[in-house]
C-alpha positions in Angstrom: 43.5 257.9 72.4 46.7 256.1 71.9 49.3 256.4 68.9 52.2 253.5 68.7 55.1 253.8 67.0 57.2 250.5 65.9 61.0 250.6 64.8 63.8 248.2 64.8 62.9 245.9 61.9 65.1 245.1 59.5 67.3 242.7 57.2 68.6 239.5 59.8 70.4 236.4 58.6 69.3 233.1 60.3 70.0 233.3 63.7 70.6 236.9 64.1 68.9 239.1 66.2 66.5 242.0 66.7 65.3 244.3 68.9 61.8 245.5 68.2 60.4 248.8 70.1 57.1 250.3 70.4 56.4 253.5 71.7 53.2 254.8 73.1 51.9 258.4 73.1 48.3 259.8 74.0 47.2 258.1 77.3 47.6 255.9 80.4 50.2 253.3 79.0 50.5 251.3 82.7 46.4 250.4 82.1 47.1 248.5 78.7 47.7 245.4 77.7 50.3 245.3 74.9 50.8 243.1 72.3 53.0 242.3 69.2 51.6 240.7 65.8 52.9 239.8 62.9 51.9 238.5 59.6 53.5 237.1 56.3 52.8 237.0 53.0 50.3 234.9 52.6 49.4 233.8 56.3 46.9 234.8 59.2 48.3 237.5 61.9 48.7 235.9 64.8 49.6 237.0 68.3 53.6 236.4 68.7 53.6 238.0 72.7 51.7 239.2 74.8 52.4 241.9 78.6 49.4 242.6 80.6 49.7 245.5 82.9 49.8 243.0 86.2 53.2 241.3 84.0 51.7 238.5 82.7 53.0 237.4 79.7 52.3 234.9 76.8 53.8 233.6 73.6 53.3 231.7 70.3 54.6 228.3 70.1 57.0 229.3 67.3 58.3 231.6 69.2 58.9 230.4 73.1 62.8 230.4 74.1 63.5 232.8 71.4 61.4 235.8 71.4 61.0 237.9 74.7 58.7 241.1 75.0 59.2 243.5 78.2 57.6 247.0 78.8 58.8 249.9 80.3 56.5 252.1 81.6 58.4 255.3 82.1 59.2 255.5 79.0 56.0 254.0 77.2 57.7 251.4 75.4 57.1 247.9 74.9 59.7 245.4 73.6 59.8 242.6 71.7 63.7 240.5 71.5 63.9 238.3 69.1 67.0 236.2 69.1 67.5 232.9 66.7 65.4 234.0 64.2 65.1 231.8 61.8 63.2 232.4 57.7 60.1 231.5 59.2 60.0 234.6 60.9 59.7 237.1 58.5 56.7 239.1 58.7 55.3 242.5 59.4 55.9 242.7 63.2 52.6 245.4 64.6 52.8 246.5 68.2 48.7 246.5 69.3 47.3 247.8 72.8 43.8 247.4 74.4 42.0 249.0 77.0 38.6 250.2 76.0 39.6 249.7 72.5 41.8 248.2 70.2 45.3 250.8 68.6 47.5 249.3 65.7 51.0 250.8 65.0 51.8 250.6 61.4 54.1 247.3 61.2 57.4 247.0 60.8 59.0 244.4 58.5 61.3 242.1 59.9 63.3 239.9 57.0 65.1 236.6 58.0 67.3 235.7 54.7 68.1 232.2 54.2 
């Protein structure tokens, strides 16, 4: 019983930043692992980053040294920072948690111009 809610996305040129949130409503958030996804046109999803509850975190190789995710859990949220973006990283950015289950937000695009 968990409902996430992504904003943030947006238009970025290359090397701009963004600050992707995702809130979570419904349950225990401090038990979850959370996630963010993202997939472009035309490619797999894949896992960008990764927070376990014990703060354990993980990243794509595209993305190490640029993206960061954090949590807060008084206020719900999970983070993602994405600094240097480049083209490449447009996408549909989905905030995903797990515990007994898999939740899906509903995306939110992210577009890199060239």
């Amino acid at each position: 019983q968990v409902q996430l809610v992504e904003s943030g996305g947006g238009l970025v040129q290359p090397g701009g930043s963004l600050r992707l949130s995702c809130v979570a409503s419904g349950s225990i958030f401090i038990v979850y692992t959370m996630n963010w996804y993202r997939q472009a046109p035309g490619k797999q999803r894949e896992l960008v980053a990764g927070f376990t509850p014990g703060g354990i975190t993980n990243y794509a190789d595209s993305v190490k040294g640029r993206f960061t995710i954090s949590r807060d859990n008084v206020k719900n949220t999970v983070y993602l920072q994405m600094n240097s973006l480049k083209p490449e990283d447009t996408a549909v950015y989905y905030c995903h948690a797990n515990y007994r289950g898999e939740y899906w937000g509903r995306g939110t695009l992210v577009t890199v111009s060239s």
